[in-house]
N, C-alpha and C positions, 0 to 999 in steps of 0.2 A: 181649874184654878188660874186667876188672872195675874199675869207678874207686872209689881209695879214700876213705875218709872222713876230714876233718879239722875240727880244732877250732876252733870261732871264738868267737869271745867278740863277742856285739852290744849295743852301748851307746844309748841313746835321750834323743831331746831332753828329756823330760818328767826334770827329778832325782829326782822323787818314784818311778823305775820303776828298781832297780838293772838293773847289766845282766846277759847270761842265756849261757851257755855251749850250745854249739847244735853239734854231731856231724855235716858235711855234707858231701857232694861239691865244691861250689862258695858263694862268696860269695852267690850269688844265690839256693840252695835254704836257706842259713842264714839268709837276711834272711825270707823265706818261713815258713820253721819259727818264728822268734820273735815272729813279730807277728801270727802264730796261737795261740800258746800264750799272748801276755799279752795278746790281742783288743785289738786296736792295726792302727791305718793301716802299710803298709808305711812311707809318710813319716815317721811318728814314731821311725825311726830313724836312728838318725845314723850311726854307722858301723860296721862289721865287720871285725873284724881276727882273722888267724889267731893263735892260742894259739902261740908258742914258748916251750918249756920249755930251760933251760939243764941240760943232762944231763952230769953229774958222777962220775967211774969211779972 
């Protein structure tokens, strides 16, 4: 079984660092992927929330 990927959006304590859209399995490979890509402590994140888009027919 293949797990899908979803959106998260991770925010960081530092204001000066917007935060970063990150394509993941879980909360915990998103927190992973962002604070490798802006070389950053995982602690320098604050939280991770998945993207919900309101979809309109």
């Amino acid at each position: 079984m293949t797990a899908g990927l979803y959106p998260f959006r991770i925010h960081f304590h530092d204001p000066d660092l917007s935060p970063i859209d990150i394509d993941a399995t879980d909360a915990k490979a998103a927190r992973d992927i962002a604070a490798e890509r802006r070389n950053v402590s995982p602690g320098a994140i604050r939280k991770a929330k998945v993207i919900r888009e309101n979809a309109r027919g």
